[in-house]
C-alpha positions in Angstrom: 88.9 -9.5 187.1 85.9 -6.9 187.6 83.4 -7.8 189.9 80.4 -10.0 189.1 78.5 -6.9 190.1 77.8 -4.1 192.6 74.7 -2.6 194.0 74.4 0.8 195.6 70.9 1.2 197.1 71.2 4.9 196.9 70.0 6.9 193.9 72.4 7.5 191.0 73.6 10.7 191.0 74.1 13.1 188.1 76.9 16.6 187.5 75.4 18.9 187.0 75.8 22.9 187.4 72.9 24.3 188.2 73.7 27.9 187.7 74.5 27.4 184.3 73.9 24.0 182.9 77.3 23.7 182.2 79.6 20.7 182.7 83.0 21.3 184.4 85.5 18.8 185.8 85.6 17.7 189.4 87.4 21.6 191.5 90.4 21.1 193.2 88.6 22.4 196.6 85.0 20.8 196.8 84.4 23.6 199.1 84.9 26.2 196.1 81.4 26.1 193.6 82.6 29.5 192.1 86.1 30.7 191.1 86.0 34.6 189.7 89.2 35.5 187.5 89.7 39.5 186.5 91.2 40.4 183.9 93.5 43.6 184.8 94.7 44.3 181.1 92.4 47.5 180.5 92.9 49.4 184.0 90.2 51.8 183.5 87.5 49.1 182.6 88.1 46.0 184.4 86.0 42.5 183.1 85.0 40.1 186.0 84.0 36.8 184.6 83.2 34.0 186.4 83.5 30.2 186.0 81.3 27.7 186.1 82.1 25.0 188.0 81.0 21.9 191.2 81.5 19.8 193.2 80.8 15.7 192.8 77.8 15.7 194.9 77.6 11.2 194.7 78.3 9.8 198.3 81.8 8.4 199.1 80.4 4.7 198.1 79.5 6.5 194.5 82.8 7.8 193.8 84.7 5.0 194.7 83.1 2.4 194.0 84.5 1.7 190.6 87.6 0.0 192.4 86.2 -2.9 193.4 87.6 -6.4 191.6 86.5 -9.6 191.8 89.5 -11.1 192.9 93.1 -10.4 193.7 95.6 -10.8 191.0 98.2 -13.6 192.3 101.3 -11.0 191.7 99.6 -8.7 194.5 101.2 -10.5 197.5 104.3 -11.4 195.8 107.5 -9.8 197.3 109.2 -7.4 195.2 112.9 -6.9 195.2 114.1 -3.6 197.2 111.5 -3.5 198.8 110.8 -3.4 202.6 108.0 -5.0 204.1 107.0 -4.1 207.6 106.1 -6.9 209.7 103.4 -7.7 212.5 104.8 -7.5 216.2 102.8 -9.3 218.6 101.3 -6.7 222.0 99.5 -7.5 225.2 96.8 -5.2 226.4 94.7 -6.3 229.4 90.5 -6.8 228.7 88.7 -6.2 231.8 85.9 -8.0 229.6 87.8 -11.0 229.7 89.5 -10.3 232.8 93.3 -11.0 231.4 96.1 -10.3 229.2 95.5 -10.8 225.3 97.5 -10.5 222.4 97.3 -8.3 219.7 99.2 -8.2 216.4 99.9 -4.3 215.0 101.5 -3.9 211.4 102.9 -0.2 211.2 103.8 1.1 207.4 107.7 0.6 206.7 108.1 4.5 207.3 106.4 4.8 210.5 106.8 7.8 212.2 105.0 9.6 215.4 105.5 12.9 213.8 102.2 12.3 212.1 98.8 10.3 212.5 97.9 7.1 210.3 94.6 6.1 209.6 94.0 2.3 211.2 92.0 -1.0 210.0 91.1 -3.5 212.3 90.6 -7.0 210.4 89.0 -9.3 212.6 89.6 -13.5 212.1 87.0 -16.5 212.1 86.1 -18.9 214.7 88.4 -21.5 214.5 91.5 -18.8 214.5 93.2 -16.5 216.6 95.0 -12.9 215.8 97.9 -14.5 214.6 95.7 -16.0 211.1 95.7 -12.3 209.7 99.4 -11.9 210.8 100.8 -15.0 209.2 102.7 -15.5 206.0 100.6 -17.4 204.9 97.5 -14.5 204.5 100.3 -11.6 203.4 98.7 -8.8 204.1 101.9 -6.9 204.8 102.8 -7.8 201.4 99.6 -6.9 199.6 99.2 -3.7 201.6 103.1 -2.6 201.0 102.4 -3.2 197.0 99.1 -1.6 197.2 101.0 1.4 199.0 103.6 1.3 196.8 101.8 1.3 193.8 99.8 4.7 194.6 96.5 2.4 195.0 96.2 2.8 199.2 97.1 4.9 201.7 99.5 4.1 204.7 97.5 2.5 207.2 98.0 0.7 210.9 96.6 -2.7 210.9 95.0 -4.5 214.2 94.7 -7.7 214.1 93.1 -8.8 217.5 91.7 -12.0 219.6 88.1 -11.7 219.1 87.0 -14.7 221.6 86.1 -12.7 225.0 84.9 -14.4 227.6 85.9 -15.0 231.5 85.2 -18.5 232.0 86.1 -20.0 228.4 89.9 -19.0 226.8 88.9 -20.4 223.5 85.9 -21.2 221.4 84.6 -24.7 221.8 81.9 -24.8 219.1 79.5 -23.1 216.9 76.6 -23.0 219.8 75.0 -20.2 221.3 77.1 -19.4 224.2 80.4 -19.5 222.1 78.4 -17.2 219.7 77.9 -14.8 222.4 81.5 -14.8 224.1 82.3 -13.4 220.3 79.5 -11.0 220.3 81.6 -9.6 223.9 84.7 -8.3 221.6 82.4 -5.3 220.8 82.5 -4.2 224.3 86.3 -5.2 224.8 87.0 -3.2 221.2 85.6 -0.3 222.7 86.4 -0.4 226.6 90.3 -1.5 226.4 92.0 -2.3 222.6 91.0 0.7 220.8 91.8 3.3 223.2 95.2 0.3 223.8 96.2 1.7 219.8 95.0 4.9 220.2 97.6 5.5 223.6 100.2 3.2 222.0 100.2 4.3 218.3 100.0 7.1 216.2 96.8 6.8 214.9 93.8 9.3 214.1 91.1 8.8 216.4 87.8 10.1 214.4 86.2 7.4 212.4 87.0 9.0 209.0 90.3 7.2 209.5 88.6 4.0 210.9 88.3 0.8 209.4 86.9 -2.8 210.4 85.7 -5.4 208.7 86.6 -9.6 209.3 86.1 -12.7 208.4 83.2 -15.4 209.0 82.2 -14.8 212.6 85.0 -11.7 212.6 82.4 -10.9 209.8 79.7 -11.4 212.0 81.4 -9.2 215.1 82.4 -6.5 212.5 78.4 -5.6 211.5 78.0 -6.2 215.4 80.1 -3.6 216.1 79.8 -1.3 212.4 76.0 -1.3 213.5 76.2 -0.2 217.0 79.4 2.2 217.1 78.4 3.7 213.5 80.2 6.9 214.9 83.5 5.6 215.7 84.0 3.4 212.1 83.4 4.8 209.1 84.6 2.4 206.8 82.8 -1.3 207.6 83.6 -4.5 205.9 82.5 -8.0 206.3 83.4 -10.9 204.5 81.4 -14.4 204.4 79.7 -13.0 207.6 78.3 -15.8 209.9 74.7 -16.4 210.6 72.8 -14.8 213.4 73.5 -11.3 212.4 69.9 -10.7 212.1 66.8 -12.0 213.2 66.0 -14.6 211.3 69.3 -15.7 210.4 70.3 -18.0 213.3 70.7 -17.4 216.7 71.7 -16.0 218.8 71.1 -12.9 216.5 72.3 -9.2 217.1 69.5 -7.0 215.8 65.9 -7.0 214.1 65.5 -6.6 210.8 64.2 -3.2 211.5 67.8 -2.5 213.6 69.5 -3.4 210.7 69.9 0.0 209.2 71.6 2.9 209.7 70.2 6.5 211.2 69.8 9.1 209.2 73.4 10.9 209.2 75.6 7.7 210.2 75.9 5.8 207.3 79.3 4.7 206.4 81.4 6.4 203.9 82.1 2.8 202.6 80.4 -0.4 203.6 81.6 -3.3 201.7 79.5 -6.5 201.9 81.6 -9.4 200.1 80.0 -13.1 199.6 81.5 -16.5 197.9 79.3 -18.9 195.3 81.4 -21.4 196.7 81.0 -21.3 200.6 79.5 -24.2 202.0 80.3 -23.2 205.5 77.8 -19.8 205.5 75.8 -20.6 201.6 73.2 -18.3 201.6 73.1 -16.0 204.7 75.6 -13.0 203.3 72.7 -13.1 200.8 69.9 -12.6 203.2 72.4 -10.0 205.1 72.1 -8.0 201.6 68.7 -8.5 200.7 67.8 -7.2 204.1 69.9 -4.4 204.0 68.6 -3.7 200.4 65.0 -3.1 201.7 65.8 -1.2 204.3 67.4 1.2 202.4 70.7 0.8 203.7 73.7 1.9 201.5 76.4 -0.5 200.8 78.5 -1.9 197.7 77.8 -6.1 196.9 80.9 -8.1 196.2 80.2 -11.6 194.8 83.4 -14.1 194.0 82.9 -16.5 192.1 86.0 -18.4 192.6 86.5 -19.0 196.0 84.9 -19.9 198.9 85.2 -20.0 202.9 88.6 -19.2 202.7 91.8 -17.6 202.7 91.3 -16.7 199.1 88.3 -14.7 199.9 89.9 -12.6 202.5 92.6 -11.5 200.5 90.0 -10.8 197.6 88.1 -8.9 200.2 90.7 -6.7 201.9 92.6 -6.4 198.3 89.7 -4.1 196.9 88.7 -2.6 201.0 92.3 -1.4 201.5 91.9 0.6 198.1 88.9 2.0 198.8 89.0 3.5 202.8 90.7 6.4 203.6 91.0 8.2 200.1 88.8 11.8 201.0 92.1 12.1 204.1 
């Protein structure tokens, strides 16, 4: 099912060759405008001509953003016979923002090999959850990613799927108030001080954000803009999914940034930024809307995913990461 619809904020952009006027298909090396062929029939006379042709010049989020859906087709995270499925495995690394051991769940593709490095997504869960939510059976994101993989539609990928709830004092959250709000807000330190460089030292992953990924769920929604917004040159793929309130100003509290903070500087937008909503969640209702709108007139790039069949819920995560595991990583 093809999205309800999608908004880029950029300009449309046209092909065209502007030596010439002439239309050409996509080159093989984006880096090569012009490709000169001699012919060396007559010896003493030789005939350079040159061709014509260019590269796309639409931003990654133009080019790709055709391969959003809607929603996930059902046979997506069904298990297919001969096939192996790689599961998550459970690590400890210690957070010095938390001051203790937490656990970590890593899903490495079926052929894992150190010989080369994999591009990694970090999917981040909601408030009532824990790392193991993304990890379980019940979500399949092995599965789905496997199929995806298998089917030529997404590239071989390391998934982290981490505890998000940092804080010294408190092991769990307690509530939707401000305080529990802000022992969330904390994972963007721990992401950055002790799990990522955790991954980096543990897995064979590539380190430069054009083969890094976040995005979450609810208040992992919330924490992924947190940290997509402030670390815009380590990710530079950013999702969010039914994103909690208090993003920005306005919104709830406590909130991360000002309207006017909610952009992006000139040079640090996101290859891909996929903002993804639900008609049917009564838990956020309208504040993914005010995320976009806001984002919208400030100018800031992204792609607008409305479902219309699901709501706060598993169902929209999978719809989510179905169409964001497609889309990151394809320029590698």
């Amino acid at each position: 099912m093809k999205p309800k619809f999608i908004l880029l904020t950029g300009a449309a952009a046209v092909l065209a060759c502007l030596a010439c006027g002439c239309e050409s298909d996509e080159p093989e090396s984006q880096a090569e405008l012009y490709t000169e062929t001699t012919s060396t029939e007559n010896t003493t006379a030789p005939v350079t001509t040159t061709e014509c042709t260019t590269a796309d010049p639409r931003s990654y989020m133009e080019r790709h953003a055709d391969l959003l859906t809607e929603s996930a087709p059902p046979a997506i995270t069904e298990r297919r016979e001969g096939v192996t499925y790689p599961q998550f495995e459970k690590y400890y690394y210690y957070s010095s923002t938390a001051e203790r051991q937490t656990g970590v769940n890593v899903l490495l593709p079926a052929g894992y090999t150190a010989d080369r490095e994999y591009p990694v997504l970090y999917i981040l869960h909601g408030s009532g959850d824990n790392e193991d939510w993304i990890a379980s059976d019940a979500m399949m994101v092995n599965v789905m990613l496997t199929n995806l993989c298998a089917d030529g539609l997404a590239k071989e990928m390391i998934v982290v799927s981490p505890y998000i709830y940092c804080s010294k004092d408190m092991p769990f959250c307690t509530g939707l108030d401000e305080q529990n709000f802000r022992n969330f807000d904390n994972f963007r330190i721990d992401l950055m001080t002790d799990l990522k460089p955790f991954i980096e030292e543990n897995f064979s992953v590539a380190k430069d954000r054009e083969h890094t990924a976040i995005t979450g769920f609810s208040l992992g929604g919330r924490e992924a803009l947190n940290v997509g917004f402030h670390h815009p040159d380590a990710f530079g793929f950013l999702g969010s999914i039914c994103p909690a309130s208090g993003v920005v100003e306005g919104t709830g509290l406590p909130f991360v940034f000002t309207n006017e903070e909610f952009r992006f500087a000139e040079g640090q937008q996101p290859e891909l930024f996929l903002l993804s909503a639900a008609e049917q969640d009564a838990a956020v209702g309208v504040i993914p809307y005010d995320y976009h709108r806001i984002l919208t007139e400030n100018g800031t790039d992204h792609i607008w995913h409305v479902m219309t069949d699901s709501g706060h819920e598993m169902r929209s995560v999978i719809s989510h990461l179905y169409s964001f595991m497609q889309m990151i990583f394809l320029d590698e």
